[in-house]
PDB file of the backbone (N, CA, C, O) and the ligand in Angstrom, with CONECT records:
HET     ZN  A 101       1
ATOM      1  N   UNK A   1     -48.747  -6.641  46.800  1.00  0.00           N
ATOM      2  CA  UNK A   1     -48.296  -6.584  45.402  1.00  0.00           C
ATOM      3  C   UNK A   1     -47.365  -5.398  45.190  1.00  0.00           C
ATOM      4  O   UNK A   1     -47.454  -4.280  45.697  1.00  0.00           O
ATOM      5  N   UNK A   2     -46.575  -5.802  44.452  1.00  0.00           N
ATOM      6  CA  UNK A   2     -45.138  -4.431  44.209  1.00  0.00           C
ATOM      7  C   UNK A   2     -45.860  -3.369  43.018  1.00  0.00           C
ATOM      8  O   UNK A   2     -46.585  -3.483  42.031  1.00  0.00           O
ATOM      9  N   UNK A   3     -45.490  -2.784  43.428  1.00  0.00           N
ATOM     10  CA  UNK A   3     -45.439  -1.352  42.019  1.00  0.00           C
ATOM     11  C   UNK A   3     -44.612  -0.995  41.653  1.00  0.00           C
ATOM     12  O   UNK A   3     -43.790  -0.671  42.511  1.00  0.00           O
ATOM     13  N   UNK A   4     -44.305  -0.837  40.554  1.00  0.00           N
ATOM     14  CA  UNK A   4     -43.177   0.066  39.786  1.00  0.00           C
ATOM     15  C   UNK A   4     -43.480   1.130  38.910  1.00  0.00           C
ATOM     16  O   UNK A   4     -44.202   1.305  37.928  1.00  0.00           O
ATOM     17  N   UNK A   5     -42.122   2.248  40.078  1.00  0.00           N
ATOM     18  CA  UNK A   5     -42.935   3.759  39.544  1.00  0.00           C
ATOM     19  C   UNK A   5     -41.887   4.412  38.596  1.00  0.00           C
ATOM     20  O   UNK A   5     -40.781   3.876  38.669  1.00  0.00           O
ATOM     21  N   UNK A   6     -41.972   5.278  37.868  1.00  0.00           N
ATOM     22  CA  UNK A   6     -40.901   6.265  37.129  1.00  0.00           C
ATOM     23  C   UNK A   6     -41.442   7.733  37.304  1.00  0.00           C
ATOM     24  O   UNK A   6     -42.480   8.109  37.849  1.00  0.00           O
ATOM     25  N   UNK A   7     -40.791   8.207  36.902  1.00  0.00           N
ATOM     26  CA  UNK A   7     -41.124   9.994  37.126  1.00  0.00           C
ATOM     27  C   UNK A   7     -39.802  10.392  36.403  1.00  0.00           C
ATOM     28  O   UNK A   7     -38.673  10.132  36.818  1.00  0.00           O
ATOM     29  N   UNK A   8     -40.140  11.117  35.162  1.00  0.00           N
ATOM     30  CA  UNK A   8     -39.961  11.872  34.020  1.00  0.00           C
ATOM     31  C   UNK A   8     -38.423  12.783  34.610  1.00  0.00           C
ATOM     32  O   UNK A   8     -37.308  12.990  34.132  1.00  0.00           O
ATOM     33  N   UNK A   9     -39.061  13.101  35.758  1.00  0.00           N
ATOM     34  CA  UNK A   9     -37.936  14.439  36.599  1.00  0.00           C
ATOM     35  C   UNK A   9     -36.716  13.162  37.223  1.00  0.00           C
ATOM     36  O   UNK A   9     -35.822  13.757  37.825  1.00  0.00           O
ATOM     37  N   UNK A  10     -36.529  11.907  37.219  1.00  0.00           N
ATOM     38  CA  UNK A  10     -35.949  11.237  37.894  1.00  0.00           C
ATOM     39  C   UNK A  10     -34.273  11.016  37.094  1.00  0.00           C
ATOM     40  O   UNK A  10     -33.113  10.958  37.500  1.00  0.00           O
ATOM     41  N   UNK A  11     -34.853  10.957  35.987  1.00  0.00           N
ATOM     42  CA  UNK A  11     -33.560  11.057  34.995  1.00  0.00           C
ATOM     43  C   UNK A  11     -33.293  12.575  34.548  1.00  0.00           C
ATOM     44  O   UNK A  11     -33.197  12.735  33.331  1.00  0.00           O
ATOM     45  N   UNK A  12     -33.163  13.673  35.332  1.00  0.00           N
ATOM     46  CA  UNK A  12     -33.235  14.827  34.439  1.00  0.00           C
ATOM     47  C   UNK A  12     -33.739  15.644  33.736  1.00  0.00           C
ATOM     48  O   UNK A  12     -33.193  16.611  33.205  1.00  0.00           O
ATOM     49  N   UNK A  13     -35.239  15.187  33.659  1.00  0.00           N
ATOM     50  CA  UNK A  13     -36.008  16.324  32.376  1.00  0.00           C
ATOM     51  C   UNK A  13     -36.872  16.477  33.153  1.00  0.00           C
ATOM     52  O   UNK A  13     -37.370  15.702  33.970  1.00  0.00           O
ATOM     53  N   UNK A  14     -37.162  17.974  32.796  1.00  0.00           N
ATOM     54  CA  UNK A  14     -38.362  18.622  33.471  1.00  0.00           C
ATOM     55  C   UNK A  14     -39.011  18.558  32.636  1.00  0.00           C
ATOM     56  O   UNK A  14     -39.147  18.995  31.493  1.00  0.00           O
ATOM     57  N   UNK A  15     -39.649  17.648  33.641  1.00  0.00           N
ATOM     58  CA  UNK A  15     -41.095  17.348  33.063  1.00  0.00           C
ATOM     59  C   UNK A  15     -41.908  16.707  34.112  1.00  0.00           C
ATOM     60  O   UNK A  15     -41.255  16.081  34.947  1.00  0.00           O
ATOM     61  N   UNK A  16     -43.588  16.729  34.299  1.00  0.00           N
ATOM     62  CA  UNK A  16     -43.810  15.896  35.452  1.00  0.00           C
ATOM     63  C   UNK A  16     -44.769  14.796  35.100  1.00  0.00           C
ATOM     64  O   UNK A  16     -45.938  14.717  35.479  1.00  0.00           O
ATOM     65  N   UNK A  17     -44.023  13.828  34.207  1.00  0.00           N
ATOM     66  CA  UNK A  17     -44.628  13.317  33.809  1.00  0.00           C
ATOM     67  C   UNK A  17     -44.489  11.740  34.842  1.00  0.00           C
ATOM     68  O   UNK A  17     -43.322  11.410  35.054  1.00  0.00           O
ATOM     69  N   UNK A  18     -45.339  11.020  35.318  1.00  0.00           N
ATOM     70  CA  UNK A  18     -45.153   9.826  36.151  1.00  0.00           C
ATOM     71  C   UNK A  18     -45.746   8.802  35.929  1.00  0.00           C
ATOM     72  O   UNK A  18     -46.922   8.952  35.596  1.00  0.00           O
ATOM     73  N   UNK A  19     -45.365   7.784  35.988  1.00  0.00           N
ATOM     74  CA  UNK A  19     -46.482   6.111  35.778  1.00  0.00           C
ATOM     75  C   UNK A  19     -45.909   4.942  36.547  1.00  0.00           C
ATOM     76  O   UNK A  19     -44.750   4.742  36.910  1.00  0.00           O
ATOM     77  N   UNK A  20     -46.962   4.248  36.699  1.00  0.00           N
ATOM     78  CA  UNK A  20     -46.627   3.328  37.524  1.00  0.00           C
ATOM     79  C   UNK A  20     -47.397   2.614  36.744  1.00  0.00           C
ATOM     80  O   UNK A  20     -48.371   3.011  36.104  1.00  0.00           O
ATOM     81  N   UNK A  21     -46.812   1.206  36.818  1.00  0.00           N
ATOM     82  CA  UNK A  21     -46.979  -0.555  36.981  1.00  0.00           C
ATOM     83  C   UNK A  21     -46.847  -1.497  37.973  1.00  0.00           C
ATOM     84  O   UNK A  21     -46.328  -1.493  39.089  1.00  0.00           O
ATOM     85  N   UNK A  22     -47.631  -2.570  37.090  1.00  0.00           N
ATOM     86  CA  UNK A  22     -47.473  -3.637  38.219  1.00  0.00           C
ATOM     87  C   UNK A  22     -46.134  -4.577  38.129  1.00  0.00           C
ATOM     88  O   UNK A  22     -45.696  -5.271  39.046  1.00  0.00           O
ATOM     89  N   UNK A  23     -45.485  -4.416  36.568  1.00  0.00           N
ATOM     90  CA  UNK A  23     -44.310  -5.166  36.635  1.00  0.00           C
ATOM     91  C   UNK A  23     -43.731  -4.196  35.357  1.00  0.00           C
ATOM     92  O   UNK A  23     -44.384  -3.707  34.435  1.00  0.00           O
ATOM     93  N   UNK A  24     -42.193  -4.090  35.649  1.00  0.00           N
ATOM     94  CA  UNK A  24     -41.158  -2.808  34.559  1.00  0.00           C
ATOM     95  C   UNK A  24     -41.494  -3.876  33.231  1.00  0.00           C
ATOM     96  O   UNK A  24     -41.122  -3.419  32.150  1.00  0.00           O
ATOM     97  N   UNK A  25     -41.932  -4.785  33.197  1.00  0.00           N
ATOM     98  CA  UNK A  25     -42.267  -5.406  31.659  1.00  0.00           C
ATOM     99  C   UNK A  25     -43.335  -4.381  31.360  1.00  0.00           C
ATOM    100  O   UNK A  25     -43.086  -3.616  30.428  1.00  0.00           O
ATOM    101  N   UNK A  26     -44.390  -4.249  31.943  1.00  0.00           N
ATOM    102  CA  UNK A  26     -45.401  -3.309  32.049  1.00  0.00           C
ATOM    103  C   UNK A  26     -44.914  -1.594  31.442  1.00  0.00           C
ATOM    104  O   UNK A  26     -44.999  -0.910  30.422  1.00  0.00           O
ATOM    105  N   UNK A  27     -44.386  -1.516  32.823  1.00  0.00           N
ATOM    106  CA  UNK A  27     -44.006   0.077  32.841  1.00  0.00           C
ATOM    107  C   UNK A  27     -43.398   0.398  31.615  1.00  0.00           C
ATOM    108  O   UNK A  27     -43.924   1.215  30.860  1.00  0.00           O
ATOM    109  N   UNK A  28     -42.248  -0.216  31.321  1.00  0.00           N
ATOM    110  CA  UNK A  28     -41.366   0.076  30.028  1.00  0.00           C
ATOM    111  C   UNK A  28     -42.068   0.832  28.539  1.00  0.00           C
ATOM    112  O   UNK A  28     -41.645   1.714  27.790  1.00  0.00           O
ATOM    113  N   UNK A  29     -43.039   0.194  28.551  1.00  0.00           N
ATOM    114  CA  UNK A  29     -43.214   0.635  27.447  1.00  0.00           C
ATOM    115  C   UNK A  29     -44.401   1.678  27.239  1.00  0.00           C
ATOM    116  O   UNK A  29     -44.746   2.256  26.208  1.00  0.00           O
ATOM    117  N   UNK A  30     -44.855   1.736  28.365  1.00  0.00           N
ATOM    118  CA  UNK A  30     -45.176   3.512  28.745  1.00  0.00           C
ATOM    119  C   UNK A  30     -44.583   4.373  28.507  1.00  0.00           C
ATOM    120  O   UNK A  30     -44.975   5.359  27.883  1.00  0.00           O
ATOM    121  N   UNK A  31     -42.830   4.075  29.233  1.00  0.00           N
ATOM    122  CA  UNK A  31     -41.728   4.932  29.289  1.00  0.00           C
ATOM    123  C   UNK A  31     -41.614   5.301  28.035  1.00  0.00           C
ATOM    124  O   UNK A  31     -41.773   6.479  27.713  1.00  0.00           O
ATOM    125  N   UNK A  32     -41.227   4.035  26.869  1.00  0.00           N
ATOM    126  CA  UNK A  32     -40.971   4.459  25.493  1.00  0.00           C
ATOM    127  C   UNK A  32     -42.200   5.101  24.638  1.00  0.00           C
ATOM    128  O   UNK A  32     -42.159   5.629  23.527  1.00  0.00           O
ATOM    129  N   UNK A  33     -42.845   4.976  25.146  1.00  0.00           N
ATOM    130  CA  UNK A  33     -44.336   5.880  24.321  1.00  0.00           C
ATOM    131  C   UNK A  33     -44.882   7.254  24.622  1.00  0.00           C
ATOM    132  O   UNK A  33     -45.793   7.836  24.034  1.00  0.00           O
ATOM    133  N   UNK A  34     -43.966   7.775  25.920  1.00  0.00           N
ATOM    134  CA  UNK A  34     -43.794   8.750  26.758  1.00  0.00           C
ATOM    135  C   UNK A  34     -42.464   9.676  26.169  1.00  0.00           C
ATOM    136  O   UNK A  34     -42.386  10.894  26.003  1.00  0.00           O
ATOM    137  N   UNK A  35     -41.624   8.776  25.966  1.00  0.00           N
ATOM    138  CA  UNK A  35     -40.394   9.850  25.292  1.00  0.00           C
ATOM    139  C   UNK A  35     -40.585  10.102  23.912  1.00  0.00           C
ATOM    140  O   UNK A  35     -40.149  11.093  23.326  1.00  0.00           O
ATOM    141  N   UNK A  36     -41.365   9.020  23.311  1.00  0.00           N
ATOM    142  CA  UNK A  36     -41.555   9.486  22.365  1.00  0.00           C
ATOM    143  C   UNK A  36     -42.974  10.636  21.839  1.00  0.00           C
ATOM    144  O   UNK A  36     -43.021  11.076  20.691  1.00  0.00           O
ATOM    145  N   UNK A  37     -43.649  10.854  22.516  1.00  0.00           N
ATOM    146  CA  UNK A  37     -44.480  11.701  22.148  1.00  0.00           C
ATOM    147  C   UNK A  37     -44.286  12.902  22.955  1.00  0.00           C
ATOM    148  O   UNK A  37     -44.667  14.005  22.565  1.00  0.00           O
ATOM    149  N   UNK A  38     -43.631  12.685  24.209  1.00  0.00           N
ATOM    150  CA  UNK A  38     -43.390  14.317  24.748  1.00  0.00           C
ATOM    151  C   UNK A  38     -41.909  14.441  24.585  1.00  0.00           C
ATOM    152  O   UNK A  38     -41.660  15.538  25.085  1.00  0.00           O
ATOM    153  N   UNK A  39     -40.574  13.818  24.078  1.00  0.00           N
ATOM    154  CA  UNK A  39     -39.581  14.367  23.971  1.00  0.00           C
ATOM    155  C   UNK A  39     -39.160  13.570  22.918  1.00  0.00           C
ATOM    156  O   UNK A  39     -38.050  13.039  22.894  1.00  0.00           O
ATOM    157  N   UNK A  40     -39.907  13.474  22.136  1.00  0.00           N
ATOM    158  CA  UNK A  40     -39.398  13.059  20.722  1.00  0.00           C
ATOM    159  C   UNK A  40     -37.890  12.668  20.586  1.00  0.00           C
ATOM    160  O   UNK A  40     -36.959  13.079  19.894  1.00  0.00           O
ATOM    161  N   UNK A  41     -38.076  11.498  21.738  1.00  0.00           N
ATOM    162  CA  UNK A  41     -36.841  10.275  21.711  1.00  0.00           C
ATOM    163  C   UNK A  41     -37.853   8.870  21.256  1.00  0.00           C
ATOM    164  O   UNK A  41     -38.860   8.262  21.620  1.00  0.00           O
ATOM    165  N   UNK A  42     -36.700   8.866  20.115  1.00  0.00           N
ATOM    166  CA  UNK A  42     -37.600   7.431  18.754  1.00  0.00           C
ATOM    167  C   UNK A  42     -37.092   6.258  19.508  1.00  0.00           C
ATOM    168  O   UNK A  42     -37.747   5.281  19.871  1.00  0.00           O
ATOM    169  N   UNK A  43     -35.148   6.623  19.790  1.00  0.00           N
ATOM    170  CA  UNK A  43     -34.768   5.146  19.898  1.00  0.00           C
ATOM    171  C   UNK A  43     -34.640   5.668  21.486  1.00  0.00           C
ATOM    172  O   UNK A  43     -34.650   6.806  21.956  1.00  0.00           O
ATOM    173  N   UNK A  44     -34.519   4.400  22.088  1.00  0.00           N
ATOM    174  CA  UNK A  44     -33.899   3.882  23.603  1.00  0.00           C
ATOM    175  C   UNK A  44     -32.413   3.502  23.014  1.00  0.00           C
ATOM    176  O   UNK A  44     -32.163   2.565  22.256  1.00  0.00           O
ATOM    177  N   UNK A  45     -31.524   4.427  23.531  1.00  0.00           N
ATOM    178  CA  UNK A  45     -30.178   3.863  24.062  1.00  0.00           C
ATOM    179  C   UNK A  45     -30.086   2.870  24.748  1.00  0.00           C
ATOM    180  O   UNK A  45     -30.995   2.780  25.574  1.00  0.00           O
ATOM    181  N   UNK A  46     -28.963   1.631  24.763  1.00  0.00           N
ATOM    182  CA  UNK A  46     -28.655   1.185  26.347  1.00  0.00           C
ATOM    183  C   UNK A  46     -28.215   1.862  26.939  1.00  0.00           C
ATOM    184  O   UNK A  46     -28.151   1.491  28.111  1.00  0.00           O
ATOM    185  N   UNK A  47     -27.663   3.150  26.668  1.00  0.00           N
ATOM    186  CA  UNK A  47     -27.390   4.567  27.832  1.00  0.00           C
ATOM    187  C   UNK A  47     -28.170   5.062  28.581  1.00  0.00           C
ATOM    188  O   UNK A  47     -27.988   5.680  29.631  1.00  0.00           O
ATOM    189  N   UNK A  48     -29.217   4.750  27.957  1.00  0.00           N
ATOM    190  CA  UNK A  48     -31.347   5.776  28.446  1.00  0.00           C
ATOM    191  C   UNK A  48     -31.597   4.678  28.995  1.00  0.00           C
ATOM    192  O   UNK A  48     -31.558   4.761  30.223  1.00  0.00           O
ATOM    193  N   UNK A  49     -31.929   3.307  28.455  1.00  0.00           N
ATOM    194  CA  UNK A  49     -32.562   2.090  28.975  1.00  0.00           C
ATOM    195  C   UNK A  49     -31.745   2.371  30.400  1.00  0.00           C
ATOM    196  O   UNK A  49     -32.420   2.581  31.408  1.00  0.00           O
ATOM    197  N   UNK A  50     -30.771   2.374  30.457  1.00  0.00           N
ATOM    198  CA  UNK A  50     -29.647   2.075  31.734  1.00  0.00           C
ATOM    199  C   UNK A  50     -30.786   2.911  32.987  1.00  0.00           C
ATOM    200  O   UNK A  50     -31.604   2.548  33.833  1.00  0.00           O
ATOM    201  N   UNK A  51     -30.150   4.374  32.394  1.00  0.00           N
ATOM    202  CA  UNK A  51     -30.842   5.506  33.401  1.00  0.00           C
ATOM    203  C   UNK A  51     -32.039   5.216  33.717  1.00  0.00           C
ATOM    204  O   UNK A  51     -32.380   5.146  34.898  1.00  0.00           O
ATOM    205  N   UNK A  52     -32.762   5.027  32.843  1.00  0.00           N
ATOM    206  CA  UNK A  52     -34.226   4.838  33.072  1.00  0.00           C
ATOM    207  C   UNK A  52     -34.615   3.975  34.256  1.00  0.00           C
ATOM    208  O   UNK A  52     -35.417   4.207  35.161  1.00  0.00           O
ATOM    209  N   UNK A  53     -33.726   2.756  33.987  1.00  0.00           N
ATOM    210  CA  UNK A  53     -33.901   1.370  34.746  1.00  0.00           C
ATOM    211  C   UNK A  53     -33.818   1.712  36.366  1.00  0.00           C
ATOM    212  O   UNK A  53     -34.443   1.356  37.364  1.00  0.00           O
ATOM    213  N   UNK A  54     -32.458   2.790  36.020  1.00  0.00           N
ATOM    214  CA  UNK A  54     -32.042   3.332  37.299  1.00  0.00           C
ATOM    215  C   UNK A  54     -32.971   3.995  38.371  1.00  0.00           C
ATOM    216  O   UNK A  54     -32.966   3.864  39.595  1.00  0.00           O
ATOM    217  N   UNK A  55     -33.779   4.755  37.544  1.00  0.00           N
ATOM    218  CA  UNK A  55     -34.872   5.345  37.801  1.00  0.00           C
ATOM    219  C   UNK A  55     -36.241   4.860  38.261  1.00  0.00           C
ATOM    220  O   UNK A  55     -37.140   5.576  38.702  1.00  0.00           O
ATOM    221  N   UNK A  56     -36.266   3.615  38.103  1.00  0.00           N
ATOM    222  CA  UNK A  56     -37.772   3.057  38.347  1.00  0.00           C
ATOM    223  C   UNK A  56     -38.012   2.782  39.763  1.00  0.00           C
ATOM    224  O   UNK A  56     -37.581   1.632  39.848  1.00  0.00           O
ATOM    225  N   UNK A  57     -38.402   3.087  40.864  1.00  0.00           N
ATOM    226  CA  UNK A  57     -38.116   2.664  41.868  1.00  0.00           C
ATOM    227  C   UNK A  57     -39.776   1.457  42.259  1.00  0.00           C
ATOM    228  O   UNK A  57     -40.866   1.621  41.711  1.00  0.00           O
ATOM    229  N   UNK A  58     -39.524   0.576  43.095  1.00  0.00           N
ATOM    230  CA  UNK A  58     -40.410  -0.630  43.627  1.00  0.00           C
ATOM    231  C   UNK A  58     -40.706   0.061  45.039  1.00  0.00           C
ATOM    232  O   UNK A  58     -40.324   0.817  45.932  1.00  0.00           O
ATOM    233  N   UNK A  59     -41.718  -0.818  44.519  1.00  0.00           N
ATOM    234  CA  UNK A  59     -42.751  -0.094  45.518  1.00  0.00           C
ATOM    235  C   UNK A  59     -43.677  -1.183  46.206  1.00  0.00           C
ATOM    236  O   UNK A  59     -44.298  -1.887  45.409  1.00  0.00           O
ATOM    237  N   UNK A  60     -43.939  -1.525  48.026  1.00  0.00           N
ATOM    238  CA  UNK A  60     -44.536  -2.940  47.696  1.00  0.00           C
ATOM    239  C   UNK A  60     -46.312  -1.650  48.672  1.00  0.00           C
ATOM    240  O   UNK A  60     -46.467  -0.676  49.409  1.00  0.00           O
ATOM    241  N   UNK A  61     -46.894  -2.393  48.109  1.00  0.00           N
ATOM    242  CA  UNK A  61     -48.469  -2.249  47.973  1.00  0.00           C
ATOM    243  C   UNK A  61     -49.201  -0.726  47.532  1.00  0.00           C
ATOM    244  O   UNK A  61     -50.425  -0.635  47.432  1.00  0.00           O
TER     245      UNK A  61
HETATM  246 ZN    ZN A 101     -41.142  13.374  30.285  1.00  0.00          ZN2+
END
């Protein structure tokens, strides 16, 4: 089974914040509940969505 990981430091911010899923439908909205309570980002850009996306790397087991 794949995983999908992010890490906070991957796009630029120090921070060490990390999560993983089993599918970025999943992960995503960690991500957005994550910027918004530790870097008080409300909206997702498609500029951020982009990076972010960029950022998620797969992972299999
Ligand atoms: Zn963070």
């Amino acid at each position: 089974m794949a995983k999908y990981k992010f890490a906070c430091a991957d796009i630029g911010m120090e921070c060490g914040f990390k999560t993983e899923a089993k599918s970025k439908e999943e992960l995503m909205p960690k991500i957005v509940e994550h910027a918004k309570t530790a870097h008080n980002i409300t909206e997702i850009t498609p500029d951020l969505q982009k990076k972010v996306e960029g950022a998620i790397k797969k992972s299999m087991f």
